[in-house]
C-alpha positions as CSV (number, residue, x, y, z in Angstrom):
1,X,87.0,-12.5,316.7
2,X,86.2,-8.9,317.9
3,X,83.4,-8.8,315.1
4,X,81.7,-11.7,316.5
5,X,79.9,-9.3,319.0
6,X,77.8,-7.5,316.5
7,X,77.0,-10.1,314.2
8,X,73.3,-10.5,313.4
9,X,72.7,-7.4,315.8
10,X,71.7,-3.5,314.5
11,X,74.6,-1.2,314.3
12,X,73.7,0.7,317.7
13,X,76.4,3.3,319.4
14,X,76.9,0.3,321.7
15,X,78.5,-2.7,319.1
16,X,81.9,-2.7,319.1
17,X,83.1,-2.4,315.9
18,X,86.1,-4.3,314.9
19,X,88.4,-1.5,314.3
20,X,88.2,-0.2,317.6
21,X,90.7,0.3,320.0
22,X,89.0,0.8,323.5
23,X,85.5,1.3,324.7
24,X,84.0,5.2,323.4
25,X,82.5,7.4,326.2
26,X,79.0,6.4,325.9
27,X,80.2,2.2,326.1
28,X,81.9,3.5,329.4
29,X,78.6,5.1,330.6
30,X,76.6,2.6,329.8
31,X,79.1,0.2,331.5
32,X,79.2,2.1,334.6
33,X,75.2,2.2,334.0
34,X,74.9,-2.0,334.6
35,X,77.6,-2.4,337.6
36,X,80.9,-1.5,336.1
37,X,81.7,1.3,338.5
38,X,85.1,2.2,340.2
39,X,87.5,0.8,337.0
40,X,90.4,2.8,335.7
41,X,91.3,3.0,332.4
42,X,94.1,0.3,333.1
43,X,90.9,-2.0,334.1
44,X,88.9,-0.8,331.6
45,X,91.6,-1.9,328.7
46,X,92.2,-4.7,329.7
47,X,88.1,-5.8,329.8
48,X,87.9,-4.3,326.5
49,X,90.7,-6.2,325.3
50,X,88.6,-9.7,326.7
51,X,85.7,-8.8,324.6
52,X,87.2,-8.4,321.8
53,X,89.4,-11.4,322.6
54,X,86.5,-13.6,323.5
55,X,83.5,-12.2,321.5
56,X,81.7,-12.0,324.6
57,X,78.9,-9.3,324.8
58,X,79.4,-6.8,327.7
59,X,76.3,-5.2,327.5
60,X,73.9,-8.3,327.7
61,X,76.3,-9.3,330.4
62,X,78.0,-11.9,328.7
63,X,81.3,-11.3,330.4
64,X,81.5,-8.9,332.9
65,X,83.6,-6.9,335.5
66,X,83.1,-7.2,339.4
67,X,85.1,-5.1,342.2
68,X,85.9,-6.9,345.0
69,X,87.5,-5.2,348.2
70,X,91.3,-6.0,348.9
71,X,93.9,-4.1,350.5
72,X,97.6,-4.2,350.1
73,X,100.5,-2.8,352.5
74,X,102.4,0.7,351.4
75,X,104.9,1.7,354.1
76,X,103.7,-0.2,356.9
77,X,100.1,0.6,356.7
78,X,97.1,-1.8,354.7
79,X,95.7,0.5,352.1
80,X,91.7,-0.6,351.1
81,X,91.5,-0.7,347.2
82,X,89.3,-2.3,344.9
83,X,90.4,-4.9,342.4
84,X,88.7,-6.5,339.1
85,X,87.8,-9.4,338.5
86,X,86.4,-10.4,334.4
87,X,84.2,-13.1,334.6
88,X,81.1,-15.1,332.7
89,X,79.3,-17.6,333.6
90,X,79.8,-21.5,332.6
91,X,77.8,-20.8,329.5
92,X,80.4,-18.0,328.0
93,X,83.5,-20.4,328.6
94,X,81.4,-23.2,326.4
95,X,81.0,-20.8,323.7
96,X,84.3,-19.5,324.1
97,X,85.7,-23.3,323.8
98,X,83.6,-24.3,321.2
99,X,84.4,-21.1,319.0
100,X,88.2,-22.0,319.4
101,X,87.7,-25.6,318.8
102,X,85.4,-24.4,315.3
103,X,88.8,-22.4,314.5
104,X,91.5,-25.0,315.0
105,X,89.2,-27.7,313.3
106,X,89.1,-30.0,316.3
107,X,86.2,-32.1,318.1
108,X,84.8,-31.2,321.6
109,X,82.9,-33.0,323.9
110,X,81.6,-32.8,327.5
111,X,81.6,-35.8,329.8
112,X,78.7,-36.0,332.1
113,X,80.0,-34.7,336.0
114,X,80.7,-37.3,339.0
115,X,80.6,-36.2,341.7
116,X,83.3,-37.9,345.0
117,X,81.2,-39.6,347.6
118,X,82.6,-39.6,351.9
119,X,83.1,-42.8,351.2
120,X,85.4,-42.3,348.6
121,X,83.3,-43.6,345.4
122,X,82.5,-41.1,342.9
123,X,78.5,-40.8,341.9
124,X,77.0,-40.7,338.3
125,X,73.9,-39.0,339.9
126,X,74.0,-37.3,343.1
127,X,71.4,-37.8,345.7
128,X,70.0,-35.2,347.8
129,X,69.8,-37.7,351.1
130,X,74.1,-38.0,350.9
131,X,74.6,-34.6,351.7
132,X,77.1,-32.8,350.3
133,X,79.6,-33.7,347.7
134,X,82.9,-34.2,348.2
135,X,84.1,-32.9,344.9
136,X,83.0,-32.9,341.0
137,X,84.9,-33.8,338.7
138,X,84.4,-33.0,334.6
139,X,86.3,-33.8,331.6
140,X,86.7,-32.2,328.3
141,X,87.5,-34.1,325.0
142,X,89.5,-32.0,322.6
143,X,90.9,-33.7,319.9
144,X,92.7,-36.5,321.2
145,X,93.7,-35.2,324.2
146,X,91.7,-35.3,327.7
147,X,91.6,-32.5,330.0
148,X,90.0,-33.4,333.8
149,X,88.9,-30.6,336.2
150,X,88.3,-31.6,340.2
151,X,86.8,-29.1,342.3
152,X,86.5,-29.8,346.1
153,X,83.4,-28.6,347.7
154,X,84.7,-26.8,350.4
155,X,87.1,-24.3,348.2
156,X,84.3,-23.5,346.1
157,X,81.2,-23.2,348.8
158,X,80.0,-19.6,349.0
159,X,78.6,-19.0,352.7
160,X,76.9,-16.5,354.2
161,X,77.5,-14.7,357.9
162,X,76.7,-17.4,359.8
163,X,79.0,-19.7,357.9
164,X,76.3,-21.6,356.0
165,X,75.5,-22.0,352.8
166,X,73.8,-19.9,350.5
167,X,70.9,-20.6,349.2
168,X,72.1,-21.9,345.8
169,X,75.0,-23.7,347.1
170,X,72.6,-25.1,349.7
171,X,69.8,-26.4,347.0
172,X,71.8,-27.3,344.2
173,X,74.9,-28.2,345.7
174,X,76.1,-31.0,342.8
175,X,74.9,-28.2,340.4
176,X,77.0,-25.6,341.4
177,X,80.2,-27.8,342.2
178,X,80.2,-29.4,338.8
179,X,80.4,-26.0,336.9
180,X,83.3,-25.5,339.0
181,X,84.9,-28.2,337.9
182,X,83.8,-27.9,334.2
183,X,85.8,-24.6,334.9
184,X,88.7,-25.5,335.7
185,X,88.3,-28.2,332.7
186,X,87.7,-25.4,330.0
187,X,90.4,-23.2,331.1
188,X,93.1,-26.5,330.9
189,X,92.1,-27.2,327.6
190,X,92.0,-23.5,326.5
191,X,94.3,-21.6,328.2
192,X,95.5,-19.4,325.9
193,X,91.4,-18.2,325.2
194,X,90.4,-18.2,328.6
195,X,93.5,-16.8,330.5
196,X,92.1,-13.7,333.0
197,X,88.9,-14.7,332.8
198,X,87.0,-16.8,335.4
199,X,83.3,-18.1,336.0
200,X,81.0,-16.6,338.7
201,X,80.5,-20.0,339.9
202,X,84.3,-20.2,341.0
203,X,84.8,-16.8,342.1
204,X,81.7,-16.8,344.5
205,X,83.9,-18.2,347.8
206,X,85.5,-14.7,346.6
207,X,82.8,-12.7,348.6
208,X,82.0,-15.2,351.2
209,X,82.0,-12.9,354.5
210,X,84.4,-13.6,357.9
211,X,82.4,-16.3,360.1
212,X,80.6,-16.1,362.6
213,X,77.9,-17.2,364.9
214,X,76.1,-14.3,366.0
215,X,73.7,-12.5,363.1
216,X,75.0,-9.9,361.0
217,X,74.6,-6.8,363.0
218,X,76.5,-8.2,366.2
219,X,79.3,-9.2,364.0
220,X,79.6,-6.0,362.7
221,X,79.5,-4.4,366.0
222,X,81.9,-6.1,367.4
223,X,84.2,-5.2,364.3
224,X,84.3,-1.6,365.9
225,X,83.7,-2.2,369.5
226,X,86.9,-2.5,371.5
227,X,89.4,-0.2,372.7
228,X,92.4,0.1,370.0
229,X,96.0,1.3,369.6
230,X,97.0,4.8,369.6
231,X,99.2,6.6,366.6
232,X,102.1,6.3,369.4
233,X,101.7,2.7,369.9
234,X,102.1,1.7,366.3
235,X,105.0,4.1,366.1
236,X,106.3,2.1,368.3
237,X,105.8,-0.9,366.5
238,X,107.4,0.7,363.2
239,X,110.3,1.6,365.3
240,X,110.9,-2.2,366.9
241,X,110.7,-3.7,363.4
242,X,113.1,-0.6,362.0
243,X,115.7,-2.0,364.5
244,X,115.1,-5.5,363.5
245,X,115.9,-4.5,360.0
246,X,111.9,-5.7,358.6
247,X,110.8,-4.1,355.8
248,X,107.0,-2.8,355.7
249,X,106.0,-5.9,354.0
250,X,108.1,-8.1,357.0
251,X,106.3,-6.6,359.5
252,X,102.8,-7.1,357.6
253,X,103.8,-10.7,357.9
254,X,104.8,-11.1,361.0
255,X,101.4,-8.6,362.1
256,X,99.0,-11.4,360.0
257,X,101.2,-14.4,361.4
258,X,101.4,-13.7,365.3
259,X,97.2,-12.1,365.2
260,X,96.2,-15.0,362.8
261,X,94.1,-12.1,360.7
262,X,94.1,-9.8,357.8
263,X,93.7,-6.1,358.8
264,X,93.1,-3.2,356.6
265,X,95.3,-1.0,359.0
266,X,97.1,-0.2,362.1
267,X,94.0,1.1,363.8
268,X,92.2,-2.0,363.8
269,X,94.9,-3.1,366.1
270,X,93.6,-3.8,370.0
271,X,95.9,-3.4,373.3
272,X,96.0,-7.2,373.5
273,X,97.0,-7.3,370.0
274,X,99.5,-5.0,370.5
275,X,101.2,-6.7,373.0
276,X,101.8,-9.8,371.1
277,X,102.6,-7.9,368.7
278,X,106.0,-6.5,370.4
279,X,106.7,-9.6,372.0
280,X,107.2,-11.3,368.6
281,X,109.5,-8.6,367.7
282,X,110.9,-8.9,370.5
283,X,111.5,-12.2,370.0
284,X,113.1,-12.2,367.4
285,X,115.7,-9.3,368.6
C-alpha cells in the first residue's frame, strides 16, 4: 500500500518510498511548510504511519494533520495543549474504501443520501424552502452486507460567533450533512482502513467557537474583563478538596459541574465563581 503514493509520479525528495520508515527532514519541512506545525515526533509517526497505511498523498493534501486547542488537568490546574487530528476529505475515504474493496475482491456501492424531514419523513431531494435537515442518512453496499450512517444536523453544524451557521453549512446544508453521514458509513464498513482518521466535514463542529450574541470583539473582551481569584483563593480551594479526599481530576469535575464551563485554569476563576465553588465542597463535607 505505501507505494501507492508514488505511482505514476517522478521520483522527487518528497515520495515516500516504500521502504521507509518515517518522514526524512526535508518531508518534515515541507510538512510544517503547508500547515503541519506544532507535531512531535509521536504525532508525526503516527501521520506517517496513515499514509503509508492509506496511500493517501500528504503533500497534495490528501490527508492531512490539524491542531486543535485542548487542555487537560495536571495537579489541579488545566494545562492548554495542542492535539492532532488526521483527516481527508469524503473523497480520500471513497478511495480508501474502494482500494480495500479492489483488495478483498468485493463489490461497493453508494446509495443516494435521504435526508430526515421535521415531520418525520425522510426526502430523496432536499428542498431549500424546508429549512434545515433533520439528519442524512447514507448506506454503503459491500459485498452482501449493508452498512447505514445517520448524521443529525445539529452534531455536525459548524457555527460561527454568533451561533449561526457558516457559510457552507448555511448554503449547502443537505450537502455537507450527507458527507457526514457517508462518513460514518465508510468508517463502519472499513474500520480496520479508516480507524484514526476522520473527514473535515465531521470534524468542523470541532472548531465551532463558544456562543454568543454580541460580535466577536465584545465576546472576547468579556473573556478577560472581570475581577478574578487570587493564588490564595485557589489554595484554598486545593486545600477544601485535599480534606475531602478529591483528587486533582475530582475537583476538575466538580469545578466544570457546579460553573457549568470548561476553563483552561484556576485564574479564569471569578469571586462569584469561587464562592460556589466552596460551597459545593462544602457540601459535600
Amino acid at each position: 500500500m505505501s507505494g501507492e503514493i508514488a505511482i505514476n509520479q517522478p521520483q522527487t525528495a518528497l515520495v515516500i518510498s516504500p521502504d521507509q520508515r518515517e518522514f526524512t527532514p526535508n518531508q518534515v519541512a515541507t510538512l510544517q511548510h503547508i500547515g503541519v506545525a506544532g507535531a512531535t515526533d509521536s504525532d508525526l509517526h503516527v501521520f506517517f504511519h496513515q499514509c503509508q497505511r492509506t496511500g493517501l498523498d500528504p503533500f497534495t493534501r490528501q490527508i492531512y494533520m490539524i491542531g486543535r486547542p485542548s487542555s487537560r488537568l495536571v495537579n489541579g490546574q488545566w494545562i492548554k495543549e495542542i492535539k492532532q487530528t488526521i483527516q481527508t476529505g469524503i473523497d480520500g475515504y471513497r478511495l480508501i474504501g474502494r482500494r480495500a474493496a479492489d483488495r478483498a475482491k468485493e463489490s461497493i456501492s453508494v446509495k443516494p443520501p435521504v435526508w430526515a424531514h421535521p415531520d418525520g419523513g425522510w426526502r430523496d431531494v432536499w428542498l431549500p424552502a424546508w429549512g434545515m435537515p433533520v439528519a442524512a442518512k447514507v448506506t454503503i453496499l459491500r459485498g452482501a452486507q449493508e452498512f447505514t450512517g445517520v448524521a443529525l444536523f445539529d452534531e455536525y453544524k459548524q457555527t460561527k460567533r454568533d451561533g449561526g451557521l457558516t457559510q457552507m453549512w448555511s448554503q449547502r446544508p443537505a450537502g455537507q450533512i450527507a458527507k457526514c453521514a457517508e462518513s460514518l458509513a465508510w468508517r463502519m464498513g472499513f474500520p480496520q482502513d479508516l480507524a484514526g482518521i476522520y473527514t473535515e466535514e465531521e470534524m468542523g463542529q470541532a472548531d465551532n467557537p463558544p456562543a454568543s450574541n454580541a460580535p466577536a470583539e465584545a465576546f472576547e473582551a468579556e473573556e478577560d474583563a472581570g475581577p478574578k481569584i487570587t493564588e490564595a483563593d485557589w489554595l484554598k480551594i486545593t486545600e477544601a478538596a485535599g480534606a475531602r479526599g478529591l483528587t486533582p481530576s475530582d475537583l476538575g469535575q466538580l469545578i466544570q459541574q457546579t460553573l457549568n464551563r470548561e476553563l483552561q485554569g484556576w485564574h479564569e476563576i471569578s469571586p462569584n465563581e469561587f464562592s460556589s465553588i466552596m460551597s459545593a465542597l462544602n457540601e459535600g463535607a
